[in-house]
C-alpha positions in Angstrom: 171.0 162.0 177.0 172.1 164.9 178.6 175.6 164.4 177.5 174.6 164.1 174.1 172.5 166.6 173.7 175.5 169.4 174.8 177.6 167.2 172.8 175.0 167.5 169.6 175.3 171.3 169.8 179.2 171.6 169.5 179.0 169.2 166.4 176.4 171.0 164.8 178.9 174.1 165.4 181.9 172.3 164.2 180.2 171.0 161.3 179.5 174.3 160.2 183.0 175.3 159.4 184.3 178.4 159.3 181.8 179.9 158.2 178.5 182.1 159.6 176.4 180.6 162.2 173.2 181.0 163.7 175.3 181.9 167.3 173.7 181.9 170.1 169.8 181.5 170.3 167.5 182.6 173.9 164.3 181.6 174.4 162.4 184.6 173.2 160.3 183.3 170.4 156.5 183.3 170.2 155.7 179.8 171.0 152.0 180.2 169.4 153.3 181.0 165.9 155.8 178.3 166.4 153.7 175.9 167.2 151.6 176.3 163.9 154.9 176.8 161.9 156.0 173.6 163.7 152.4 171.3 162.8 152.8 172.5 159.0 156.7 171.8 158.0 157.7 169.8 160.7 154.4 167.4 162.0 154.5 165.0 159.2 158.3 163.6 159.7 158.5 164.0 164.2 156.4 162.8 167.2 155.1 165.9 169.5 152.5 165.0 171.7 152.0 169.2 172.2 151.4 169.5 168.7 149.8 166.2 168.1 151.9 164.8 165.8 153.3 161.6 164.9 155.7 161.5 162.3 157.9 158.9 161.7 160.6 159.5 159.5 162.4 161.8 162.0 163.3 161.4 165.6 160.9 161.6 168.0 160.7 165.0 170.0 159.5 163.7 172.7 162.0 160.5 173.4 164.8 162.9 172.7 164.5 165.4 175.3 162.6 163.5 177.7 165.9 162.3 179.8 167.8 165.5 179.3 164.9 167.1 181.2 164.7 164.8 184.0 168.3 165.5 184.4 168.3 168.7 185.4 168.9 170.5 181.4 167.4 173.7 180.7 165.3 175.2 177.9 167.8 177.5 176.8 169.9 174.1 175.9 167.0 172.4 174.1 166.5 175.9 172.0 169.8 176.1 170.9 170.3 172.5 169.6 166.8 172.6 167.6 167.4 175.9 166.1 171.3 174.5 165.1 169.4 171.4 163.6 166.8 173.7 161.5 170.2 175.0 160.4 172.4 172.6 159.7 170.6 169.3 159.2 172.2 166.5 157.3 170.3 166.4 153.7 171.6 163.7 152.4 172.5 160.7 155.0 175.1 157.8 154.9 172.1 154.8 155.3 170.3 156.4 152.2 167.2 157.5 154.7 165.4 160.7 154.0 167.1 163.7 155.2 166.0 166.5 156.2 166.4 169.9 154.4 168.1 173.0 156.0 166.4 176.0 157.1 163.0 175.0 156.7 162.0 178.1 158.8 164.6 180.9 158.6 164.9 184.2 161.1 162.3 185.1 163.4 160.6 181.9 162.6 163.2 179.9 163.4 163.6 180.8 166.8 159.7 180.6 167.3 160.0 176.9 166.2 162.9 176.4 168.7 161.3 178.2 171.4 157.9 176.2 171.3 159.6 172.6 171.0 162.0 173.6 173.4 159.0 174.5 175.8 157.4 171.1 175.6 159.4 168.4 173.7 159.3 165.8 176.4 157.7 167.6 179.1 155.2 164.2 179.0 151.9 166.1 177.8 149.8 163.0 176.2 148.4 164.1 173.1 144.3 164.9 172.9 142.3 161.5 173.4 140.7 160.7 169.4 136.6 161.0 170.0 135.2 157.8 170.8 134.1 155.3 168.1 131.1 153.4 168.8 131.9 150.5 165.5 135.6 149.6 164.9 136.7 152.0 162.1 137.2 150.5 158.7 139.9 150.6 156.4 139.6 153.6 154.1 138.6 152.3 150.6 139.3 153.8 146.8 136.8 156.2 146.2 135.7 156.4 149.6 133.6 160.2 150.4 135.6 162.8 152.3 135.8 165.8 153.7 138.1 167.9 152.4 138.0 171.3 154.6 138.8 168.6 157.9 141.1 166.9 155.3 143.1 170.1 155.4 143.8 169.8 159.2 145.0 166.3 158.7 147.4 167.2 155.8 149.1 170.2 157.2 148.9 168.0 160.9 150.6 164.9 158.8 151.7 165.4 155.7 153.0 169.3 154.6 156.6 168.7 156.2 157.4 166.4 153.5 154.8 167.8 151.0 154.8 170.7 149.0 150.8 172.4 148.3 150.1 175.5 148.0 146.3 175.5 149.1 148.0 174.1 152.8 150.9 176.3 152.6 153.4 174.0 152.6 156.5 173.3 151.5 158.2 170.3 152.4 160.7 168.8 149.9 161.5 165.1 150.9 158.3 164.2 149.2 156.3 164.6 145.8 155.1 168.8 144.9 151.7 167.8 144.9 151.1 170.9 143.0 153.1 169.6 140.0 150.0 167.5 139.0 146.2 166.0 140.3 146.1 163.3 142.2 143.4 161.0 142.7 141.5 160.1 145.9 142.3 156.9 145.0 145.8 157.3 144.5 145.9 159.7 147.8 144.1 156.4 150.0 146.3 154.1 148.5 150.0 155.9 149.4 148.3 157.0 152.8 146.9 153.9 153.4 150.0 151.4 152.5 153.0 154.1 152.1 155.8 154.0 149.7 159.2 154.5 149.5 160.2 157.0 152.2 156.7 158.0 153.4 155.1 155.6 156.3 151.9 153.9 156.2 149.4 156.0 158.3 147.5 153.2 158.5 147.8 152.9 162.3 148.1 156.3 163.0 145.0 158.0 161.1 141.6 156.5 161.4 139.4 155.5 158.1 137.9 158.5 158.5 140.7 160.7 158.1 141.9 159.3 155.5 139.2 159.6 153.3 139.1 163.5 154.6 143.0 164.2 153.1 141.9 162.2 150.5 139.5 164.2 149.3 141.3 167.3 150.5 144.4 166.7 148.2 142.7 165.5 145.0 140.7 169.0 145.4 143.6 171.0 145.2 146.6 168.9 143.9 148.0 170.3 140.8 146.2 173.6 140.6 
């Protein structure tokens, strides 16, 4: 992994071209502001047990640095090769799979984004425990009551990486702008619930309770 992690970097740089790059990036950002610019664009497609995600549609963070670390690879490595892929992901991919958009976070930002996952991708940090349940949750169902201020932790912890809304400040562009129209609690439980398309079922991954929290978070604001 070490290998192609180095190896990941020059092809990032090649791919590029002739023209401008990022160059070189040091480990100087502010990891705090990185990890909340991190949870809101970047939670709902990657696995980061730091930031207590666990996206699907991208790699996970964690698996992906986890061996280059034990081998002796430094932080400054790790920045550079997750500020080149903010830079120059691949958009549109060769299986048909959702890419993912270039320069999501741009500037200073970018290199606070770099600097925090470089800090802990793989460093083995379990995420936070879920509070006990004292009855097996329950599938969320249609309709089901919410609420929608913790709803907006969940979204922008889940969801506003491939979700554009306004009221969460995100801006994610793989999936529906949720600000282009309303959409229904029901509707919300339902794609949450079972997925569609490119977006994973968070069926296993949220609890009932959650889900009827973005629920009723998103059909709040949607479409404002």
């Amino acid at each position: 992994m070490a290998i192609v992690l180095v190896a990941l970097t020059a092809l990032v740089l090649l791919g590029a071209g002739c023209g401008e790059t990022v160059g070189y990036t040091e480990a100087t950002g502010d990891r705090t502001n990185g990890k909340e610019l991190f949870t809101a664009k970047c939670g709902g497609c990657h696995t980061l047990a730091d930031a207590g995600t666990t996206g699907t549609i991208g790699p996970n963070l964690d698996d992906a640095f986890a061996e280059s670390r034990r081998n002796g690879l430094g932080e400054s490595t790790f920045v550079q090769v997750v500020r080149d892929q903010i830079a120059y992901s691949i958009e549109e991919t060769s299986t048909g799979a959702p890419g993912m958009p270039q320069n999501l976070v741009t500037g200073q930002d970018a290199i606070d984004v770099s600097t925090y996952v470089a800090s802990v991708a793989g460093t083995g940090k379990a995420p936070s425990p879920a509070p006990a349940q004292t009855t097996p949750d329950k599938p969320a169902k249609p309709g089901a009551a919410g609420d929608a201020a913790a709803g907006k932790v969940v979204f922008t912890g889940n969801c506003g990486g491939c979700h554009t809304l306004a009221d969460a400040g995100t801006n994610g562009t793989i999936g529906p702008n949720l600000d282009d129209k309303p959409h229904s609690s029901e509707l919300v439980t339902e794609r949450v619930t079972n997925g569609k398309g490119a977006m994973p079922s968070f069926s296993e991954t949220l609890t009932a309770t959650q889900i009827a929290d973005v629920s009723a978070y998103v059909s709040s604001v949607s479409g404002k």
